[in-house]
ZAMARGU-4260 file (C-alpha; in steps of 0.2 Angstrom, whole numbers, plus 5000, padded with zeros to 4 digits):
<rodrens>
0) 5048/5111/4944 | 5067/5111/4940 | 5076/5100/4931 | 5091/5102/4940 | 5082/5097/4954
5) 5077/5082/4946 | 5096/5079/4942 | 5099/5078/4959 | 5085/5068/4964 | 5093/5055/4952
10) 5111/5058/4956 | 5113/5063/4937 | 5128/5077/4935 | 5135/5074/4917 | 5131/5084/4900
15) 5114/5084/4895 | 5117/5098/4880 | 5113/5084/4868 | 5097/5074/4867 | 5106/5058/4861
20) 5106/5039/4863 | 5121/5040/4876 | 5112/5054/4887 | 5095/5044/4888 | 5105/5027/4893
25) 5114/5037/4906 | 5099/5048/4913 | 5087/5032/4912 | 5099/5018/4922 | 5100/5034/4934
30) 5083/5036/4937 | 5077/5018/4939 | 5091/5016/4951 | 5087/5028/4962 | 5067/5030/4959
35) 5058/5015/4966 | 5043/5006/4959 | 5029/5007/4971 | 5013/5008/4975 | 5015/5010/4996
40) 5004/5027/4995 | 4989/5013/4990 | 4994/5003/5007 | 4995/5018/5018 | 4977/5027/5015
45) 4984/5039/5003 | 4975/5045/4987 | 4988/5045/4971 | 4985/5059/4958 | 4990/5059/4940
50) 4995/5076/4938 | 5013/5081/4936 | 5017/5095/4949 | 5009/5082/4961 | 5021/5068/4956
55) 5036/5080/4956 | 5032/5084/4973 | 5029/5067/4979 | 5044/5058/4970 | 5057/5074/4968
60) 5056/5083/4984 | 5047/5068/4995 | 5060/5057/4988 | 5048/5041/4986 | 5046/5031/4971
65) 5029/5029/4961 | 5020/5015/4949 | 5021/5017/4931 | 5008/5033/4931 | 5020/5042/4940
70) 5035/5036/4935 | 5037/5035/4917 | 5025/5054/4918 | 5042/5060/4924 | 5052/5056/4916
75) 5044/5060/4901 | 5042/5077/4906 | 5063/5076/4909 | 5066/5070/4893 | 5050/5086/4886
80) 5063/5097/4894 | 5080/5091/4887 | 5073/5091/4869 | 5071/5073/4863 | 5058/5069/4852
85) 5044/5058/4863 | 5027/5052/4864 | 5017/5041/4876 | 5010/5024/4873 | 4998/5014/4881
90) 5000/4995/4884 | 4992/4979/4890 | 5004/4969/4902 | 5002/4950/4903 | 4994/4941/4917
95) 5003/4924/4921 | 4989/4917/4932 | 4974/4922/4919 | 4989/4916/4903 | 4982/4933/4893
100) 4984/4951/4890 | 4973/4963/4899 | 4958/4970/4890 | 4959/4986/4895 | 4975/4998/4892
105) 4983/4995/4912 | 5002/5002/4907 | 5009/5018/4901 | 5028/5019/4892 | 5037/5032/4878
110) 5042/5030/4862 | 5058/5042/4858 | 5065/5045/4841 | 5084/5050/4839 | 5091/5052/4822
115) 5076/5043/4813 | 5076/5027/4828 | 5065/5022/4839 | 5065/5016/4855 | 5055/5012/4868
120) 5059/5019/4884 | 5050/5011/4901 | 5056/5013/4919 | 5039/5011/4923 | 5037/4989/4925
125) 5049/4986/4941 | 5056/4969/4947 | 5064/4958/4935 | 5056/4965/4920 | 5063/4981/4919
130) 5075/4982/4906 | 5091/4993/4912 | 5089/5003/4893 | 5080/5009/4882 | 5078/4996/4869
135) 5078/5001/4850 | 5059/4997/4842 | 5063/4983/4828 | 5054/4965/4829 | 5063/4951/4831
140) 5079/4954/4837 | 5088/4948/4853 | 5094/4963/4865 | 5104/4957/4878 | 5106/4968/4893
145) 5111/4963/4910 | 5093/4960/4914 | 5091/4946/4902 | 5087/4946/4883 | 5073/4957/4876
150) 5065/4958/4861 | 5048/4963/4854 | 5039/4955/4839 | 5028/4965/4828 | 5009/4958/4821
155) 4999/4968/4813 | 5002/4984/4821 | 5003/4978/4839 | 5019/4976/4848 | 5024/4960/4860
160) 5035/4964/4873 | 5043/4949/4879 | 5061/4942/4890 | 5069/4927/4889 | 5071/4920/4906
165) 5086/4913/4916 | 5087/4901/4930 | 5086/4906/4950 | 5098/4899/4962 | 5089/4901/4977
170) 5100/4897/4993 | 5092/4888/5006 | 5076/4893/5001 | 5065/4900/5013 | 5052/4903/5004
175) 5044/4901/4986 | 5045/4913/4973 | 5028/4921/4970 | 5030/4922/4951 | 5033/4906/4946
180) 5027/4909/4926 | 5020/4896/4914 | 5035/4886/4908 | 5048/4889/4893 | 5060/4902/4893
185) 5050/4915/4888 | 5039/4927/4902 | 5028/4939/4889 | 5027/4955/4897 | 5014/4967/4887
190) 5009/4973/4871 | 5006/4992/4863 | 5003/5000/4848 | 5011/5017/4843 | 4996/5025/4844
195) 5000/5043/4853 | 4992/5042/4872 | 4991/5057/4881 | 4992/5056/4901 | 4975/5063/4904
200) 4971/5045/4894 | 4977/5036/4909 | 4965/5047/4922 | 4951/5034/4922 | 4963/5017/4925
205) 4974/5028/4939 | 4958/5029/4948 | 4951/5012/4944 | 4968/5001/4950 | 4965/5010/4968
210) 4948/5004/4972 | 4947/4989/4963 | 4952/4975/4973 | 4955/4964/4959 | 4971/4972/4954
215) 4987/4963/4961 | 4991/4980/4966 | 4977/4981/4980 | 4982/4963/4984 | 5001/4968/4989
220) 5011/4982/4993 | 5026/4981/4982 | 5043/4994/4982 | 5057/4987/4969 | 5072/4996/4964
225) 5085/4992/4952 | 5105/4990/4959 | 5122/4991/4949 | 5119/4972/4950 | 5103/4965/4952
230) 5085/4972/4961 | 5080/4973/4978 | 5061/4970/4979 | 5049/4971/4994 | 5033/4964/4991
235) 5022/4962/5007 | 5033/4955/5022 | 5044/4946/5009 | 5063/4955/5003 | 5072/4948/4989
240) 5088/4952/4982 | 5093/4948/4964 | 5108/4949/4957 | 5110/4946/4940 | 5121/4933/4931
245) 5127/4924/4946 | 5133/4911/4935 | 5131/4910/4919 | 5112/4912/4914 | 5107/4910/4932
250) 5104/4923/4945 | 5106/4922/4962 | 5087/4926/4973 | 5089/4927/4993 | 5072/4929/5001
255) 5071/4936/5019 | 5054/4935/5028 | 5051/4952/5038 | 5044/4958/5054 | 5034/4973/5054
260) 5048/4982/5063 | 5062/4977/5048 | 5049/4982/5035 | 5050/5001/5039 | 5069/5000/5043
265) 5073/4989/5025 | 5061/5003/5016 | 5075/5015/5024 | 5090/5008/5022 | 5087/4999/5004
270) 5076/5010/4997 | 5080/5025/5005 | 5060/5028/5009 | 5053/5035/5025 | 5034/5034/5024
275) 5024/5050/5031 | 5012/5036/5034 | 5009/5019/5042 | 5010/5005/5030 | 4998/4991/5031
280) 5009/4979/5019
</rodrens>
């Protein structure tokens, strides 16, 4: 495992003596824009470990993307070797349809301390709530990014995690939009503490959410990636572009229906993925 390797998987060639606040914003918005979130090894009969050299294989040299597990593991290890000061955390994301946290820990992110800060760094939630930064750990306040405007609110020791949402323009839509969250502006994302997790914490969920068919993730095969403007996301047979601030607090959303056929071919050329096995999407 080489971190130069890892640079070039993330087309990342500046300085990286320094751990600082500039070098993480750089080496984060390179990785979510070039690693996707996905969890295609679910939909085509492969197994998904949670073990490092595994997802640097699969993710470095394979060139795929991965889920949060796999993705947010490496770039933790990255960040290990480059000398910031991090730790994992476990979270509880939001469920729209059930309008509550999950029970059970279902998310893993990093807390990273520079110069007596924190922030919390996540490339690990995909589609339209992944934030494009690492976003500093203080409760209450606004942080506007292109995304949209975080923030996280503090209570007793747990963390929200939360965005506040903008209109879609949707030309000549095609079809709906499958998230369509409870109304207000405001989409909850997940909670944490600040506990310290470790990764081998998250052995027992990394096997649950492949064989329970409860999990949206057994229910769709999703890939998104984050562009210089919006997000492509593929979710079953459905693409969707977004690209942020179309007009001022509206994003544009164009939704294509695929074949088969266009399925492989879009994985290819939008998310530069070609599958060592068939998809069933």
């Amino acid at each position: 495992m080489n971190i130069q390797e890892y640079f070039a998987r993330i087309s990342y060639n500046d300085s990286h003596k320094n751990p600082d606040l500039q070098t993480l914003k750089v080496i984060f918005q390179h990785h979510i824009q070039a690693i996707p979130f996905e969890n295609l090894s679910m939909h085509c009969g492969e197994t998904i470990e949670l073990d490092l050299q595994a997802t640097y294989e699969k993710i470095v040299r394979k060139k795929r993307g991965g889920w949060c597990l796999e993705t947010n593991h490496l770039l933790f290890w990255a960040l290990k070797e480059l000398g910031y000061d991090i730790c994992i955390l476990g979270g509880n994301s939001y469920d729209p349809a059930e309008k509550a946290y999950t029970t059970e820990m279902n998310h893993i992110l990093m807390k990273v301390v520079i110069k007596g800060n924190s922030y919390i760094v996540d490339a690990g939630f995909g589609g339209a709530y992944q934030a494009w930064e690492p976003l500093m750990l203080i409760s209450g306040k606004d942080q506007p990014q292109i995304p949209g405007i975080f923030r996280f609110m503090e209570d007793n020791g747990t963390w929200y995690f939360e965005k506040v949402k903008r209109k879609h323009y949707i030309p000549e839509q095609s079809v709906p939009l499958t998230d369509t969250p409870e109304q207000g502006n405001i989409r909850k994302i997940y909670t944490f503490t600040l506990e310290p997790r470790h990764i081998n914490d998250f052995q027992e969920l990394n096997a649950y959410l492949q064989v329970s068919p409860d999990t949206i993730l057994q229910k769709k095969s999703i890939c998104s990636l984050q562009t210089t403007e919006g997000l492509y996301a593929l979710v079953g047979w459905t693409f969707t572009e977004i690209k942020y601030n179309y007009k001022e607090d509206m994003d544009l959303v164009q939704i294509t229906t695929l074949t088969d056929e266009e399925v492989e071919k879009t994985l290819k050329d939008k998310f530069s993925i070609v599958l060592e096995n068939k998809l069933t999407p």
